[in-house]
C-alpha atoms as one frame of an Amber mdcrd trajectory, in Angstrom:
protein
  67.584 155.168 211.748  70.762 156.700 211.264  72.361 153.386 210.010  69.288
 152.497 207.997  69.802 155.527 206.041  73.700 154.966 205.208  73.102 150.847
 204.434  70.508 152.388 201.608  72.959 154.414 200.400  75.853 152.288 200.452
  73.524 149.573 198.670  71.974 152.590 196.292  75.805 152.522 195.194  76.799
 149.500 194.656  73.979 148.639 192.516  74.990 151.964 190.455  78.204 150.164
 190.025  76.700 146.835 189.015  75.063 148.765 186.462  77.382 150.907 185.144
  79.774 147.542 184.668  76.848 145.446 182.816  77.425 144.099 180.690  81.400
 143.837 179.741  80.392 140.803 177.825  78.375 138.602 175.409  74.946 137.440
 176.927  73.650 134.198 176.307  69.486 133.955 175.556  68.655 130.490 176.044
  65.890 129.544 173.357  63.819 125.846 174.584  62.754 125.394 171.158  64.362
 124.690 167.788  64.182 127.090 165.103  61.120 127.718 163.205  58.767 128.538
 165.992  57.421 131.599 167.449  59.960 131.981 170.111  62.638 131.403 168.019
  61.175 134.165 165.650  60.811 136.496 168.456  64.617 136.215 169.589  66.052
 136.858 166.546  63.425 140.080 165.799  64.849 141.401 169.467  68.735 140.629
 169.529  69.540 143.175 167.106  67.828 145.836 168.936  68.766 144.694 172.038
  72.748 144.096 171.097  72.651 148.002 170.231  71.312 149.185 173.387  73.540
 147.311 175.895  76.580 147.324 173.825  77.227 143.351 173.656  76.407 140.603
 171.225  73.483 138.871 172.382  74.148 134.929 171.194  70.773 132.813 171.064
  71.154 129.532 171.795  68.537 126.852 170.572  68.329 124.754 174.057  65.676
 122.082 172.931  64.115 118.893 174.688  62.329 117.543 177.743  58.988 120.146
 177.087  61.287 123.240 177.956  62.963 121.953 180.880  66.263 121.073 179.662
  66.590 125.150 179.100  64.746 126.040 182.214  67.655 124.062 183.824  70.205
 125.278 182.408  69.588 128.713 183.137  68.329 128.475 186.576  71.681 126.498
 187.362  73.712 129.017 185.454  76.001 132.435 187.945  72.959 135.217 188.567
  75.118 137.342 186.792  73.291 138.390 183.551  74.980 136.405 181.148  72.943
 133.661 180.902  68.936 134.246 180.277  65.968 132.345 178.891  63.635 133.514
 176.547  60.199 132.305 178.424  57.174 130.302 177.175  54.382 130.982 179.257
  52.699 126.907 179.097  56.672 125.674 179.825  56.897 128.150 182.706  53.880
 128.203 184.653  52.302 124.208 183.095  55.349 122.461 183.607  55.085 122.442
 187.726  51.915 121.000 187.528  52.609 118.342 184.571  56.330 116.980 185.746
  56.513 115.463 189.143  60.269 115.563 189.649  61.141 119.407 187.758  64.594
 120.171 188.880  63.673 123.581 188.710  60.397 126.470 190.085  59.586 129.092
 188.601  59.529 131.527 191.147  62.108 130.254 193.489  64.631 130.203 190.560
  63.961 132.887 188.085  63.884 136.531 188.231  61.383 137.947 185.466  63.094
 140.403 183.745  59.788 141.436 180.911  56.791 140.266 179.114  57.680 141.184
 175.647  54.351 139.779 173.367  51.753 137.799 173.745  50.187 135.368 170.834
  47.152 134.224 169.698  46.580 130.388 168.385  45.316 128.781 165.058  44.080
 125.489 164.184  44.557 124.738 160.957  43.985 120.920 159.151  45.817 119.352
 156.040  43.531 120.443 152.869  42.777 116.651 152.551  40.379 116.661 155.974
  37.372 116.948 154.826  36.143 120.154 156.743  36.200 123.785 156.086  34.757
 125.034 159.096  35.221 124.298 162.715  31.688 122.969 163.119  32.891 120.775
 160.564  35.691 118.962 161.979  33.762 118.534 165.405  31.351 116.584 163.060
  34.286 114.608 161.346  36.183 113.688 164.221  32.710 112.328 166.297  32.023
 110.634 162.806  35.516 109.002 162.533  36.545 108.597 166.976  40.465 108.226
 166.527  41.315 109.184 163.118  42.324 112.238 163.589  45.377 113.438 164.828
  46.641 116.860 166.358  50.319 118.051 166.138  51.804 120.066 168.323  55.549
 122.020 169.368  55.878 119.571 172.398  54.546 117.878 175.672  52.886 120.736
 177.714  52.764 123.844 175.394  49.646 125.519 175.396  48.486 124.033 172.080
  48.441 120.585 173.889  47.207 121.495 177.288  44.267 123.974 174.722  42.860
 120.478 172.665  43.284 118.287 175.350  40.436 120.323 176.997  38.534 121.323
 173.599  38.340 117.364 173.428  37.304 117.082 176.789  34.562 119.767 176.368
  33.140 118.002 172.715  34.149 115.057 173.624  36.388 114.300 171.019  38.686
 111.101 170.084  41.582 112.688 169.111  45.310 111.829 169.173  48.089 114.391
 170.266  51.623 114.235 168.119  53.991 116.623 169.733  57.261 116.871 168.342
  60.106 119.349 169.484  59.342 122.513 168.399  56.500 124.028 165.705  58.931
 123.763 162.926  58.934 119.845 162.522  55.232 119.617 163.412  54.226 122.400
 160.764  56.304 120.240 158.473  54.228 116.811 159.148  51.207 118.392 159.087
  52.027 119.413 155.289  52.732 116.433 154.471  50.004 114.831 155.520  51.592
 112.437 158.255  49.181 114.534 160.854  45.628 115.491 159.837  45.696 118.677
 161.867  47.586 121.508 164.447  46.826 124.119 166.888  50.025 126.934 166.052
  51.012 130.827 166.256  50.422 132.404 163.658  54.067 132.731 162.803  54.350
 129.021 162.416  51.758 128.474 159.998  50.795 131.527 158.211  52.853 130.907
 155.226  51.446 127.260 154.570  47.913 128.897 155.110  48.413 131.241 152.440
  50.248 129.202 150.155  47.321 126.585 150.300  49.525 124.161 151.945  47.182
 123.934 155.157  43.266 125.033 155.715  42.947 127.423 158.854  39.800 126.918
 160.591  39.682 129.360 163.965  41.648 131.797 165.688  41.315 130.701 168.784
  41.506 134.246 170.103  38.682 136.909 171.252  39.232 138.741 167.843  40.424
 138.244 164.180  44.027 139.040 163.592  45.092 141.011 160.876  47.219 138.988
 159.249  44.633 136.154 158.499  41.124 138.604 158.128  38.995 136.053 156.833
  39.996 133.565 159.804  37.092 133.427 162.205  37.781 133.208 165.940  36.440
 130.448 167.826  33.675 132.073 169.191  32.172 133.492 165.320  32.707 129.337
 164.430  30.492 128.664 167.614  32.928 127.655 170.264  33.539 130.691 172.425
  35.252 128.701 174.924  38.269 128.010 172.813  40.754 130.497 173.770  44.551
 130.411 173.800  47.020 132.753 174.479  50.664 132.335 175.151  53.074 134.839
 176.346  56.985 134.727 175.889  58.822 137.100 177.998  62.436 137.220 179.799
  63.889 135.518 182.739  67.204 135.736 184.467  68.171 133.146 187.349  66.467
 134.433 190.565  69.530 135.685 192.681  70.713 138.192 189.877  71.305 141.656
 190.829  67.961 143.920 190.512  70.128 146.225 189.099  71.204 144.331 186.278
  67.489 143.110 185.873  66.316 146.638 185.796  69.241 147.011 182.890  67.939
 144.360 180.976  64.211 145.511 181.374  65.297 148.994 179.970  66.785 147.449
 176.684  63.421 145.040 176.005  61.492 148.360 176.675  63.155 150.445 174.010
  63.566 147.562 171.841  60.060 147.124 171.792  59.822 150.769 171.245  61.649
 150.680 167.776  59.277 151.056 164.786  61.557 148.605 163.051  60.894 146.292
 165.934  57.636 146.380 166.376  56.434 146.444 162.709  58.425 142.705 162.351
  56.619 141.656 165.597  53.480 142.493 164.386  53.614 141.370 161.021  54.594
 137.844 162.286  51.333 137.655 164.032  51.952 138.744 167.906  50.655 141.545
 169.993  53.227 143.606 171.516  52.668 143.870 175.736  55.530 145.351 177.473
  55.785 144.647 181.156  58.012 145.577 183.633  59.143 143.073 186.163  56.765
 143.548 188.821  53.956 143.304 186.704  55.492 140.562 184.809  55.890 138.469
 188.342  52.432 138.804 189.340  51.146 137.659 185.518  53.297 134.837 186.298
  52.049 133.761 190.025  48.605 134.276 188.755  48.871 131.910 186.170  50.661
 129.277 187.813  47.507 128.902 189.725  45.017 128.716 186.640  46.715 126.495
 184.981  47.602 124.369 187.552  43.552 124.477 188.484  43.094 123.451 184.403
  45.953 120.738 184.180  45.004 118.424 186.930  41.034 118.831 186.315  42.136
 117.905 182.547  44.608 115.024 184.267  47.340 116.102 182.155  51.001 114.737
 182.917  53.958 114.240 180.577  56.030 112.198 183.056
């Protein structure tokens, strides 16, 4: 008991001193997307903040390819020492196990979560030139016209795709999916025309919705969001089953320090505290929702077995 007691102290110490030292150096936040998308807008609305607080540049690096993995990989291969972390997409993290056969990484054997930081809704939106203004409308047009339309997305496995693939399935739809490698150059085909239509955050398409450049039909969301009032959700345009919502939160590779992780959960905490910071945030169309990293771990393990349950029933691979 004795020596019990004196082990929790001596470990109670050295994390003290693992905490105290972190960080003495820049951190690396591995983005799996190229600028332009939501993720990529959240990282650069957090670095600042977060730079302050622990007293080192943050650098963001734009880690793209292979539906997320390529990052994934990176940082679970990288030293468990903070200095290497990956900003999170919740379809990459939990989807990607179920749609890969050979990943060369898990997502609970190799990553620590560190925080949920947001959560977003989605929007689909068409080129003005599809001839629908409602969703009711393009259900019509694409039974009408089976394989004419198609559906751009930020990549293999995100939750757009896996989201359409089963709205298809459920109206039984003949549509096409165009993912490209990040929202950016899919927001950008959709404009000009090269795709009919997109399922997006609002941060990737709001600007071409107001500026007339693209036609949003639903938020596919359980309520309206601010920033696009006269948007119905999915369930006012008479599909309440149409419901997507990704997360991005924080990971560090699995064996790193808890001390370090609890370091890093303080700074996204207080980041997401600032009024600065959470006015941006909000603006760009996501809902702040904090979580420390026990609750963010079981969000996690519960949704790797929904959407595993969802992906093989909607026989979705991206081998």
């Amino acid at each position: 008991m004795r020596l019990n007691r004196y082990l929790l102290i001596g470990l109670s110490a050295i994390a003290m001193q693992v905490s105290a030292a972190y960080p003495d150096k820049p951190i690396t936040l591995v983005v799996p997307v190229p600028p332009g998308g939501i993720l990529d807008a959240v990282a650069r609305m957090i670095v600042p903040e977060m730079t302050k607080i622990l007293g080192q540049p943050i650098v963001i690096e734009n880690k793209t390819g292979a539906g997320g993995n390529i990052a994934a990989t990176a940082v679970a291969k990288s030293p468990p020492d903070g200095y290497t972390l990956l900003l999170g997409y919740s379809m990459f993290h939990v989807g990607n196990p179920s749609m890969y056969s050979n990943l060369s990484w898990d997502p609970i054997r190799d990553f620590a979560p560190v925080s949920m930081l947001v959560v977003s809704p989605h929007v689909l939106a068409v080129n003005p030139s599809v001839p629908a203004t409602t969703l009711q409308e393009l259900v019509a047009y694409a039974k009408a016209n089976p394989a004419k339309l198609n559906y751009a997305t930020s990549g293999n496995g995100s939750v757009p795709h896996i989201g359409m693939e089963l709205f298809k399935q459920q109206n039984q739809l003949n549509i096409t999916h165009v993912p490209y490698r990040g929202a950016g150059p899919a927001m950008l085909d959709v404009i000009a025309g090269n795709v009919q239509m997109t399922v997006a955050t609002p941060p990737s398409l709001m600007q071409f919705v107001q500026q007339g450049k693209m036609r949003a039909l639903a938020v596919a969301a359980k309520k309206r969001i601010p920033q696009m009032p006269d948007v119905p959700t999915s369930a006012e345009a008479g599909f309440p089953g149409f419901e997507l919502e990704a997360w991005i939160g924080i990971f560090a590779p699995s064996a790193t320090p808890p001390a370090i992780v609890s370091a890093l959960n303080d700074a996204a905490r207080i980041t997401l505290q600032n009024p600065q910071v959470k006015l941006a945030l909000e603006k760009s169309g996501v809902e702040l929702r904090y979580m420390n990293s026990a609750q963010f771990d079981t969000v996690v393990r519960k949704d790797i077995q929904y959407w595993s349950k969802v992906i093989k029933t909607a026989n979705i691979t991206v081998d």
